[in-house]
C-alpha positions as protocol buffer text, in pm:
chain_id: "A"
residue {
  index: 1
  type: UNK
  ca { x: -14098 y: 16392 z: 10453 }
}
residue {
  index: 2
  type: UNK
  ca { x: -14140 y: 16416 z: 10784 }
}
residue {
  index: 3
  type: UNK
  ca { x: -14230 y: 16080 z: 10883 }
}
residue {
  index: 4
  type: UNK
  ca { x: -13902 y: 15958 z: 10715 }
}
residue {
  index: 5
  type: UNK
  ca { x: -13697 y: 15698 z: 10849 }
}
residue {
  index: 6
  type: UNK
  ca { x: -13375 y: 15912 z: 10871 }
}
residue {
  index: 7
  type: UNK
  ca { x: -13129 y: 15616 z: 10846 }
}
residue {
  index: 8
  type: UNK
  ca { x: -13324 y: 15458 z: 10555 }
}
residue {
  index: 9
  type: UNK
  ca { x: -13343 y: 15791 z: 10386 }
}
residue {
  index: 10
  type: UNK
  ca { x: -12951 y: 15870 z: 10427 }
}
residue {
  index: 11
  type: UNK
  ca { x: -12882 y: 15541 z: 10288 }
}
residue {
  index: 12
  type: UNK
  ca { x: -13053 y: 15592 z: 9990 }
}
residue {
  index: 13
  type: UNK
  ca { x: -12937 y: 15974 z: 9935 }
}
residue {
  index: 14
  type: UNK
  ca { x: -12552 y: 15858 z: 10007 }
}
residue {
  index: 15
  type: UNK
  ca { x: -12601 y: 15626 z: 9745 }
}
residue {
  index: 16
  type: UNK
  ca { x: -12756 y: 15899 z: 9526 }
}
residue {
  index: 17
  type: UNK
  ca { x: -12532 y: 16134 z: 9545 }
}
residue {
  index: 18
  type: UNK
  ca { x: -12193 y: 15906 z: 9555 }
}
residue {
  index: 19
  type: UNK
  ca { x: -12269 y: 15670 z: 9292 }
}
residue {
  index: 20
  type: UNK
  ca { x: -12032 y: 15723 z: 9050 }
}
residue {
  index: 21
  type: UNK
  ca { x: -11875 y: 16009 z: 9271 }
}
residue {
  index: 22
  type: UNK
  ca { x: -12203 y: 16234 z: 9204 }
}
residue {
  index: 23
  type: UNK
  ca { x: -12155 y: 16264 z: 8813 }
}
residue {
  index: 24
  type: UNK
  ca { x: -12495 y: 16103 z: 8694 }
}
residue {
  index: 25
  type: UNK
  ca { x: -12754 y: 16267 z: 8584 }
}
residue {
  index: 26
  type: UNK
  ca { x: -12974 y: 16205 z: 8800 }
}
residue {
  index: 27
  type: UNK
  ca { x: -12809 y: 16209 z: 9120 }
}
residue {
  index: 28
  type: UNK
  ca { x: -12989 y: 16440 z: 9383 }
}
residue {
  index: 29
  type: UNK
  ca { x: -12821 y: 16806 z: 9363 }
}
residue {
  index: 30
  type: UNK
  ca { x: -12992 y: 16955 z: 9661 }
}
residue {
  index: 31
  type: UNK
  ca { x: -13188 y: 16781 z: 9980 }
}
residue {
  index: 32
  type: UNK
  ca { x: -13502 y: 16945 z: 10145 }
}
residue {
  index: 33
  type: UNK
  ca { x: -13564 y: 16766 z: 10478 }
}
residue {
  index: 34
  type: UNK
  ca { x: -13789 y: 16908 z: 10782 }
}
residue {
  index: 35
  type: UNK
  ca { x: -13628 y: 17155 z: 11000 }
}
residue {
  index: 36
  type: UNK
  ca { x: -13684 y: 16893 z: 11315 }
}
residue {
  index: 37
  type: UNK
  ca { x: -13490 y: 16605 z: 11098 }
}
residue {
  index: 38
  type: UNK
  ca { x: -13191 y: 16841 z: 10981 }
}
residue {
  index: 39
  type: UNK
  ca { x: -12930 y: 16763 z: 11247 }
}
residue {
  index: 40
  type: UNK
  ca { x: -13030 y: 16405 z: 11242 }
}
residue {
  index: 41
  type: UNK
  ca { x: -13026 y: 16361 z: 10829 }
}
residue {
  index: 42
  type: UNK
  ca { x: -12662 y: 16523 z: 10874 }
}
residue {
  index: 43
  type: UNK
  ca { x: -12561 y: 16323 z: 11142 }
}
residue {
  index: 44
  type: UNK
  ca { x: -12659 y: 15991 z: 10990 }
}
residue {
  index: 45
  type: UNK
  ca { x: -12509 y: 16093 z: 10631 }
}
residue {
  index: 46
  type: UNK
  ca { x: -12139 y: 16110 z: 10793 }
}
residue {
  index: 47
  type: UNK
  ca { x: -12181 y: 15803 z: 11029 }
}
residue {
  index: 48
  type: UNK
  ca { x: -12287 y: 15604 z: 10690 }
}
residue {
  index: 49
  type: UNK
  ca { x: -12018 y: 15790 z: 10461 }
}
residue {
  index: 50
  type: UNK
  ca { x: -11777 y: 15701 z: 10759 }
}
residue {
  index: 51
  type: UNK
  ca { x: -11854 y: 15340 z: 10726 }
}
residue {
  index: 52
  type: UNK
  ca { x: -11847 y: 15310 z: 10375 }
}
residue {
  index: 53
  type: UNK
  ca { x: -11548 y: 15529 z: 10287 }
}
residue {
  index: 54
  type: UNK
  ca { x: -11387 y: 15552 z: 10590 }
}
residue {
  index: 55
  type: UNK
  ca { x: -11033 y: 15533 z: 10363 }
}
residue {
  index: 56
  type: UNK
  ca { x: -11192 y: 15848 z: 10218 }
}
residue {
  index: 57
  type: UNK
  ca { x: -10982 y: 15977 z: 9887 }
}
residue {
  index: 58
  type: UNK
  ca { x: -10736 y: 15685 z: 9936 }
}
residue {
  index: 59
  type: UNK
  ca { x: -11038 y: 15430 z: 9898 }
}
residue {
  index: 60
  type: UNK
  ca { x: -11065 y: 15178 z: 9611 }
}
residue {
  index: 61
  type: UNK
  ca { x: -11435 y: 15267 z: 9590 }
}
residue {
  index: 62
  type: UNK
  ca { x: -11434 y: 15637 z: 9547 }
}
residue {
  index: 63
  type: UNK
  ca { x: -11372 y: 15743 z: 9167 }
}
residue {
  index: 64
  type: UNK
  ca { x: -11242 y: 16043 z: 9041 }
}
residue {
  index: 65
  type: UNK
  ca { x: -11364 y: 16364 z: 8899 }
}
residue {
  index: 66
  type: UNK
  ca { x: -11380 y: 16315 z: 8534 }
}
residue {
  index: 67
  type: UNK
  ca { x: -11159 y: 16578 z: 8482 }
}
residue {
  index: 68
  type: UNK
  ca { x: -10891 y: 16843 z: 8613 }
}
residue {
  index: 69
  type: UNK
  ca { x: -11138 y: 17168 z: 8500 }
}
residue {
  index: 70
  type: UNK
  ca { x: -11430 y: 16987 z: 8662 }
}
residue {
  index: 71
  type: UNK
  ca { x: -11240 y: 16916 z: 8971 }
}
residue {
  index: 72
  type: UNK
  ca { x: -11130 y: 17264 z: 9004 }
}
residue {
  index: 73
  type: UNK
  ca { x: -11512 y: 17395 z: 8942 }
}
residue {
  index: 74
  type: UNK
  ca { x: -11619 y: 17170 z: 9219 }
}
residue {
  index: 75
  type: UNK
  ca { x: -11358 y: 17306 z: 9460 }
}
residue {
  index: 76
  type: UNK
  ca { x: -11391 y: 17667 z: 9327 }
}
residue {
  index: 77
  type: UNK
  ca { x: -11821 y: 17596 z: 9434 }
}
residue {
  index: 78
  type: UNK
  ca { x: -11710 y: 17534 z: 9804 }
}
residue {
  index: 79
  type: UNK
  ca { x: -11488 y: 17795 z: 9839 }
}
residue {
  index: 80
  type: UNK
  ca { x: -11700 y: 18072 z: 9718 }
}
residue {
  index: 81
  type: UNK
  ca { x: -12009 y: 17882 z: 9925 }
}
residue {
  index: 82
  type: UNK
  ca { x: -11752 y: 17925 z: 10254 }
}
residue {
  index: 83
  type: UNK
  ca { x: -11763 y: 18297 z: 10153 }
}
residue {
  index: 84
  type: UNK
  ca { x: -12096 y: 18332 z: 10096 }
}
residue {
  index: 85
  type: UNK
  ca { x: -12173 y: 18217 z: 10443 }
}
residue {
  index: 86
  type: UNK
  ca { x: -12275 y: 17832 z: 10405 }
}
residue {
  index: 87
  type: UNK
  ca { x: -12157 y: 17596 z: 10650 }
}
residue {
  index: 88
  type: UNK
  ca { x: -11938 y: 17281 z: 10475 }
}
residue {
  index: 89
  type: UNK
  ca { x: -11938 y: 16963 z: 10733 }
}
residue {
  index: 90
  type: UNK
  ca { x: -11641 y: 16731 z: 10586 }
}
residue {
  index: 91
  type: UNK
  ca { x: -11768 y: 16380 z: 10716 }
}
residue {
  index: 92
  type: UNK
  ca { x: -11369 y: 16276 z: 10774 }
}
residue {
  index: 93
  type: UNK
  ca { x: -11162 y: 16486 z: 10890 }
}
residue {
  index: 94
  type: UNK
  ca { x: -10869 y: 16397 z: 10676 }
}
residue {
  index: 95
  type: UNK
  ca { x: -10840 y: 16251 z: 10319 }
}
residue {
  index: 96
  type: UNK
  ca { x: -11117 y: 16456 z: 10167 }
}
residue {
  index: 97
  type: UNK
  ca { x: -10947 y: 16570 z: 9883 }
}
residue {
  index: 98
  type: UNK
  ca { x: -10651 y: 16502 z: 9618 }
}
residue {
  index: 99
  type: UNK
  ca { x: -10652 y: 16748 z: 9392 }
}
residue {
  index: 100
  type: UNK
  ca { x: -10354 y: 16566 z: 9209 }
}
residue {
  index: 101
  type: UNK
  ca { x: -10599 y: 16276 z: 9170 }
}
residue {
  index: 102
  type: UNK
  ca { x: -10884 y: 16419 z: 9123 }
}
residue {
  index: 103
  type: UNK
  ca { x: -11040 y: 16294 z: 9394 }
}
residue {
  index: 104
  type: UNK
  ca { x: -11352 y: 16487 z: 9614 }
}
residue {
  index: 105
  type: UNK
  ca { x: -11499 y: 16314 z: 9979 }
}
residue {
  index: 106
  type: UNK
  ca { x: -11821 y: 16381 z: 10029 }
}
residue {
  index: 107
  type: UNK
  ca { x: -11936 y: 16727 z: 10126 }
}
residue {
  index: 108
  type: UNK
  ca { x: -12279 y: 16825 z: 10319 }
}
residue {
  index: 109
  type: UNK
  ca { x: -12357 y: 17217 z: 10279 }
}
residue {
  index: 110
  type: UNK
  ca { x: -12639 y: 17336 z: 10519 }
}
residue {
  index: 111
  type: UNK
  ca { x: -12725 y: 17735 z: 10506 }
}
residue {
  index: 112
  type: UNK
  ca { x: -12699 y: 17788 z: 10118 }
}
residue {
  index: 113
  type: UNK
  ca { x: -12916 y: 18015 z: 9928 }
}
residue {
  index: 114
  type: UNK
  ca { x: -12935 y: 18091 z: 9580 }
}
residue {
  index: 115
  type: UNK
  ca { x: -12682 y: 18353 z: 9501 }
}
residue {
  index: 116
  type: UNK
  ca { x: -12432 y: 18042 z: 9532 }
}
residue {
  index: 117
  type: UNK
  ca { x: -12302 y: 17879 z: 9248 }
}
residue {
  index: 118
  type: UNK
  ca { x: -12395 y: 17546 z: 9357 }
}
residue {
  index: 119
  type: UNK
  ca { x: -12686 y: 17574 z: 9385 }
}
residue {
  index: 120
  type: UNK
  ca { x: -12738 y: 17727 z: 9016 }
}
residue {
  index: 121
  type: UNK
  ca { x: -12568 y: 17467 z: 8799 }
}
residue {
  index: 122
  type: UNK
  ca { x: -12623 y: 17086 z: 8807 }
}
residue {
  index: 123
  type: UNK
  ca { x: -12307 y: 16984 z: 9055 }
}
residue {
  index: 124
  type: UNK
  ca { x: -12227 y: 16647 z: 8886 }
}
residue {
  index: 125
  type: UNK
  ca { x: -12030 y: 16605 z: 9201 }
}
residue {
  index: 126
  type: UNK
  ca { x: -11992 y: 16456 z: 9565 }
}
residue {
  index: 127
  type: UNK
  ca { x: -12126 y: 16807 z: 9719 }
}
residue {
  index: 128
  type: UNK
  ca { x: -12484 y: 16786 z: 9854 }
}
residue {
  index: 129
  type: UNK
  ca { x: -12643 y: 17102 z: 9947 }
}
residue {
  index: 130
  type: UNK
  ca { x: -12916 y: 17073 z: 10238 }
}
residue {
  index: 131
  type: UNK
  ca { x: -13234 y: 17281 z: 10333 }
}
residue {
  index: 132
  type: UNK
  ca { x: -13462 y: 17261 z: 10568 }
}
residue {
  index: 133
  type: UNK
  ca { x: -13800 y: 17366 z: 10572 }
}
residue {
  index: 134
  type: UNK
  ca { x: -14093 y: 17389 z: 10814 }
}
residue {
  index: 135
  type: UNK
  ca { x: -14385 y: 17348 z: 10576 }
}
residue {
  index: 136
  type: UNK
  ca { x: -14385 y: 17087 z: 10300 }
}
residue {
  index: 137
  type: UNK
  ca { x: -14555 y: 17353 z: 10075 }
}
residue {
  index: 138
  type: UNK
  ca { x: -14241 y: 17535 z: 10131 }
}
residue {
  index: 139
  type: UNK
  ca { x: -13997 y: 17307 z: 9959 }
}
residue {
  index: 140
  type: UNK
  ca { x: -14254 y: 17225 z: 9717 }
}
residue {
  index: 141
  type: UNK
  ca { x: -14265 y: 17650 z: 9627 }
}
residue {
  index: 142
  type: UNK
  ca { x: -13901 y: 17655 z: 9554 }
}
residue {
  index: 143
  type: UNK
  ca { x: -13872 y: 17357 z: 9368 }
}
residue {
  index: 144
  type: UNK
  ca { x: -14193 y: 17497 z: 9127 }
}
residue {
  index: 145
  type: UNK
  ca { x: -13955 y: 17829 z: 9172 }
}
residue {
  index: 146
  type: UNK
  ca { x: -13682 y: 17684 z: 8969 }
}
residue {
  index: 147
  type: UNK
  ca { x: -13638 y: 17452 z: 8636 }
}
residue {
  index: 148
  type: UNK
  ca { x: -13826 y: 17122 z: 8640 }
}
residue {
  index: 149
  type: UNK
  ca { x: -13544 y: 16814 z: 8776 }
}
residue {
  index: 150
  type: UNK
  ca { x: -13457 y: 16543 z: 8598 }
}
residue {
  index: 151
  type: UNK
  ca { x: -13499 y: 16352 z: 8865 }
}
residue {
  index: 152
  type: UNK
  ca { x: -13753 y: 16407 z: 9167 }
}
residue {
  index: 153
  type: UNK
  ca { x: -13669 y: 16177 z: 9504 }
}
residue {
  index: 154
  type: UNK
  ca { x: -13900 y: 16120 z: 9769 }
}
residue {
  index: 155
  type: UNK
  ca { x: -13837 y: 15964 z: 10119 }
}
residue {
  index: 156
  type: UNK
  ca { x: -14057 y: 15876 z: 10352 }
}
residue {
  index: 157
  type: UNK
  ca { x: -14391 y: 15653 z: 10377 }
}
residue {
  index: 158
  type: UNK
  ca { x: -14665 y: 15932 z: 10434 }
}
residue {
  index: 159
  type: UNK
  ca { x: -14872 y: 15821 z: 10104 }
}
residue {
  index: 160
  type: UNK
  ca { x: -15039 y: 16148 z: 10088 }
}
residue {
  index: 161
  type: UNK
  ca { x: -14756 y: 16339 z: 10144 }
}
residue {
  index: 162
  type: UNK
  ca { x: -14594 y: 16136 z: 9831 }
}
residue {
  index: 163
  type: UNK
  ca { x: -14895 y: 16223 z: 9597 }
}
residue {
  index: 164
  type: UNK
  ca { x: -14914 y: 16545 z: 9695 }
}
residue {
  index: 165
  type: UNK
  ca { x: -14546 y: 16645 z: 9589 }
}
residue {
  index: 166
  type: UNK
  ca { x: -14578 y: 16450 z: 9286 }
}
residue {
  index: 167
  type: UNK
  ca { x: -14898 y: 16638 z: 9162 }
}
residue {
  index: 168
  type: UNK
  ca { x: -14766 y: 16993 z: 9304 }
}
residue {
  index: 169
  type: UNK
  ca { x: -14454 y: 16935 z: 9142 }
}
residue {
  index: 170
  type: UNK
  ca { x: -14310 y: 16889 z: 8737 }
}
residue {
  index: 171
  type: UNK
  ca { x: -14035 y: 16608 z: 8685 }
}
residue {
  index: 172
  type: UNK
  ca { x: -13873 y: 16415 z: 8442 }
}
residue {
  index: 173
  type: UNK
  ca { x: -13871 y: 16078 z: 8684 }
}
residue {
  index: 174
  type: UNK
  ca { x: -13992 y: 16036 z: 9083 }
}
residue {
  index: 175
  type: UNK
  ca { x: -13842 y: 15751 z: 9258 }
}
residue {
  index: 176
  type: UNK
  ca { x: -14007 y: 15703 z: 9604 }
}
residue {
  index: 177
  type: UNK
  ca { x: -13825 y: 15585 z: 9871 }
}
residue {
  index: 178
  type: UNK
  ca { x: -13463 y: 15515 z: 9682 }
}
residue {
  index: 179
  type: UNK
  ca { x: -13255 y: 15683 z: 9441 }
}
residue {
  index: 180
  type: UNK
  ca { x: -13109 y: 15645 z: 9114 }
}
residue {
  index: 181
  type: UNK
  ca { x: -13306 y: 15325 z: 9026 }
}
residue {
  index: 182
  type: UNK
  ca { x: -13605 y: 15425 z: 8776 }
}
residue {
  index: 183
  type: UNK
  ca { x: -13329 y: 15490 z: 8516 }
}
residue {
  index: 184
  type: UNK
  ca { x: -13302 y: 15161 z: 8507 }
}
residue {
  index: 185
  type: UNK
  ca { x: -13635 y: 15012 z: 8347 }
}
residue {
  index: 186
  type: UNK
  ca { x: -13481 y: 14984 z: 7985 }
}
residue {
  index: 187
  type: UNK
  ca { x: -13855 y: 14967 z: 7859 }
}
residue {
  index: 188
  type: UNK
  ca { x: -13988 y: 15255 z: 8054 }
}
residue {
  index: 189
  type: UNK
  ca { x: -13952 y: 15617 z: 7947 }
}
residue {
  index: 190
  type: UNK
  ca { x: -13673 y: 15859 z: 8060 }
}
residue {
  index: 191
  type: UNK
  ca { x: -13616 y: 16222 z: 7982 }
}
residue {
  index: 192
  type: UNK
  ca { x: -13712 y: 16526 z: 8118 }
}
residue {
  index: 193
  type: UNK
  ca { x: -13884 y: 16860 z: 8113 }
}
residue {
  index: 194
  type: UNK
  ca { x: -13831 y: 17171 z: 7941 }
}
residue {
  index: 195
  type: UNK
  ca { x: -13485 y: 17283 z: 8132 }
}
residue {
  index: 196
  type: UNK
  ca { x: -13386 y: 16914 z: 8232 }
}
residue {
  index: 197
  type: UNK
  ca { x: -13448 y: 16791 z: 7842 }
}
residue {
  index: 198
  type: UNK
  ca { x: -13705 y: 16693 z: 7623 }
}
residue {
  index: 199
  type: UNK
  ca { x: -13845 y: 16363 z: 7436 }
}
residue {
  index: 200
  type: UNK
  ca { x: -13767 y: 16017 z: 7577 }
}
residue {
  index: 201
  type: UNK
  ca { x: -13514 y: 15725 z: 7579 }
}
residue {
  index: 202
  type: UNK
  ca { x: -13630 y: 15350 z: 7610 }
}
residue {
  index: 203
  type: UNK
  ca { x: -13897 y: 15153 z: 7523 }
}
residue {
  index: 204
  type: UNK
  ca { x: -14174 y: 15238 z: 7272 }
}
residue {
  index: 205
  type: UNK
  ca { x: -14156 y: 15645 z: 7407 }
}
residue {
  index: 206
  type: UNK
  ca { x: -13753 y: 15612 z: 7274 }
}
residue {
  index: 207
  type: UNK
  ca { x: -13872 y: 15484 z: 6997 }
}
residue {
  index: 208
  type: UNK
  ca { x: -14119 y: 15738 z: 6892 }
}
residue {
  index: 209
  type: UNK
  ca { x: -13870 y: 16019 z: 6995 }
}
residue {
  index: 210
  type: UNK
  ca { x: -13578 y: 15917 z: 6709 }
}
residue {
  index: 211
  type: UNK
  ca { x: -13824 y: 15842 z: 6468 }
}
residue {
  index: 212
  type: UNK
  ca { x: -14001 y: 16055 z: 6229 }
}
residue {
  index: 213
  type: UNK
  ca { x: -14423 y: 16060 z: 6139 }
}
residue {
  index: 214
  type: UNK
  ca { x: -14382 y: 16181 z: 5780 }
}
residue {
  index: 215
  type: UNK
  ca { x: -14699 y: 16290 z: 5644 }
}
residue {
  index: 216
  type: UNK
  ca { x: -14689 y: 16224 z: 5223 }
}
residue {
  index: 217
  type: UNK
  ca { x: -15009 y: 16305 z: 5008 }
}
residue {
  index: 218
  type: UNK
  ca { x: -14986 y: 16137 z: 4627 }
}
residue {
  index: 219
  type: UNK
  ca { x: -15248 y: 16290 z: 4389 }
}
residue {
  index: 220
  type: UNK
  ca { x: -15414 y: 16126 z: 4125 }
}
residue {
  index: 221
  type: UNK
  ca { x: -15397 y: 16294 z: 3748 }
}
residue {
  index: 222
  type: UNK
  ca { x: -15701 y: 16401 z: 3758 }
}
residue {
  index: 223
  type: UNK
  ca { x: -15723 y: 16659 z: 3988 }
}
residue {
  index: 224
  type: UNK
  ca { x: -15954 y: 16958 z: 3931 }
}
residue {
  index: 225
  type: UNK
  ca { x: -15942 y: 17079 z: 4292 }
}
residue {
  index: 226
  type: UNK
  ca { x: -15635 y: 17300 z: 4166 }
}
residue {
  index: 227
  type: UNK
  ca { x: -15858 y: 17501 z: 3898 }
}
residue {
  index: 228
  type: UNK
  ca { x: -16123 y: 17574 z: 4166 }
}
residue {
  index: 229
  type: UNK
  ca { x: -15935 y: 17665 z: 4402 }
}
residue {
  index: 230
  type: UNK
  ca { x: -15762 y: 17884 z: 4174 }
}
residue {
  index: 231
  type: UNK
  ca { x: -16058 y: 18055 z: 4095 }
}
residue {
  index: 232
  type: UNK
  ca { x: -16174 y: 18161 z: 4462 }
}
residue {
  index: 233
  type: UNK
  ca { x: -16530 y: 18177 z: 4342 }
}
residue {
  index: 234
  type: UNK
  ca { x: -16742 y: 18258 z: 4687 }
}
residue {
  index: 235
  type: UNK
  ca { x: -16896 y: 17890 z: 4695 }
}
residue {
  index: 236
  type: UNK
  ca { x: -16523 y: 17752 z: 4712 }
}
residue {
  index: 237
  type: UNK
  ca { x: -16430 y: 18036 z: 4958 }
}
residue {
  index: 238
  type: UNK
  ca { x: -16730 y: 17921 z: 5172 }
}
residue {
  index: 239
  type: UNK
  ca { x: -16705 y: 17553 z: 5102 }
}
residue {
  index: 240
  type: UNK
  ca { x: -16326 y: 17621 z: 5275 }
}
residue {
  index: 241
  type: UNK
  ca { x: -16420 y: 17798 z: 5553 }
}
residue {
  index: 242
  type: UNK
  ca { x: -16654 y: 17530 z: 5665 }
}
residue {
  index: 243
  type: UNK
  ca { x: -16378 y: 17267 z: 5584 }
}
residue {
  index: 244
  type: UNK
  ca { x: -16071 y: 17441 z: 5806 }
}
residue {
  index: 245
  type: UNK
  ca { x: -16250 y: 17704 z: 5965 }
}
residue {
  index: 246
  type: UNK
  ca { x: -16416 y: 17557 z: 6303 }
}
C-alpha cells in the first residue's frame, strides 16, 4: 500500500516468491505496488536478491525447477513476455540460468498485461510479474476481475487500507505484512475459493472436510405413514404441504 515500507515489503515478497525457488502454492504470482513506489520496490528487490544470492544459479541456496518440462515452460513464459512487450530486469547480470540444471535466478517483469502467459497460469516459479497502479481500487478491480488467490498478501501498515482490501476482495488466506507464513498454523484452516480449491486442511475445518455427515433414518414395524401416504387423500396432501411447503 502506499504507506509501505519498501525495504520491509521486498524482504518479505523475495522471500515469497523464492522460497523453495517459487514452487509453493502460495507464493505471490503477481505484485501490485503504487505507481510512485514502482522503481523503488524494483530497485530494493535486486539489491536484496543481490545479497542473498549473489552466487546466483551456482548458489547452494537456490533449488532447482522440479523438472526439465517445467523449466522449459518457465523459460518459454519470458520469452514470449519479451515479445509481447514486457520489460524482464535480471537482478545479476550473469548466472541467471542453467538450463542443464534446472536452475532459474530471479526475474522481475514490469509492463505485462494479460494476453501473456504468465500472467494466466499459476507460475510456480522464480518470475514475479509487477504492476503498478494509481488508485488502490484499481488493483483491487483486477484482482475481483480474475479467479479468487489462494493466497492474498498485504504490505504496508495503513489499517484501513488493510481492511478495505480484505473486505473488497475473495481469498483463500491474507497474510498482512509477510508472506508464506499463515500456511503454517497446523490448527487453522487452509484452502481456497472456487478457482484456487475448495474445503479445508487442518484443524477441526480439515477435519470436517474428509469426513462424511451421513444422515440414516431406521423405522419402526409399525409404520402406517406408508398406507397414507399412498393414498394421497386431500387431508394428507394438505397435511404435506404445510409440513415441506413453507
Amino acid at each position: 500500500t502506499q504507506n509501505a515500507d519498501i525495504k520491509k515489503a521486498a524482504q518479505a515478497i523475495l522471500f515469497g516468491k523464492m522460497a523453495n525457488a517459487g514452487q509453493i502454492c502460495v507464493a505471490p504470482d503477481y505484485v501490485f505496488v503504487p505507481k510512485a513506489l514502482e522503481h523503488q520496490l524494483v530497485q530494493q528487490l535486486c539489491e536484496l536478491y543481490k545479497k542473498h544470492f549473489k552466487d546466483g544459479v551456482e548458489g547452494k541456496n537456490l533449488t532447482s525447477i522440479i523438472s526439465d518440462a517445467h523449466y522449459k515452460r518457465l523459460a518459454t513464459y519470458l520469452e514470449q513476455a519479451q515479445e509481447l512487450g514486457a520489460n524482464i530486469i535480471k537482478p545479476l547480470e550473469q548466472n541467471q540460468q542453467d538450463e542443464q540444471k534446472h536452475r532459474m535466478g530471479l526475474h522481475l517483469v514490469t509492463q505485462v498485461t494479460d494476453e501473456m502467459s504468465l500472467m494466466q497460469d499459476e507460475l510456480f516459479g522464480p518470475i514475479l510479474p509487477i504492476m503498478s497502479y494509481e488508485k488502490l481500487d484499481s488493483a483491487i478491480d483486477y484482482i475481483k476481475a480474475h479467479h479468487h488467490p489462494l493466497a492474498l498478501y498485504i504490505l504496508g501498515q495503513d489499517k484501513h487500507a488493510q481492511e478495505y482490501i480484505m473486505k473488497q476482495t475473495i481469498s483463500g488466506t491474507v497474510a498482512i505484512n509477510d508472506t508464506l507464513v499463515q500456511v503454517t498454523a497446523d490448527d487453522a484452516p487452509f484452502g481456497g475459493v472456487g478457482h484456487s480449491g475448495m474445503g479445508h486442511y487442518h484443524g477441526i475445518e480439515g477435519f470436517l472436510t474428509f469426513s462424511h455427515a451421513k444422515n440414516t433414518l431406521v423405522s419402526g414395524s409399525f409404520n402406517p405413514r406408508i398406507n397414507l401416504l399412498l393414498k394421497q387423500s386431500k387431508l394428507i396432501i394438505k397435511l404435506l404441504k404445510w409440513l415441506y411447503i413453507k
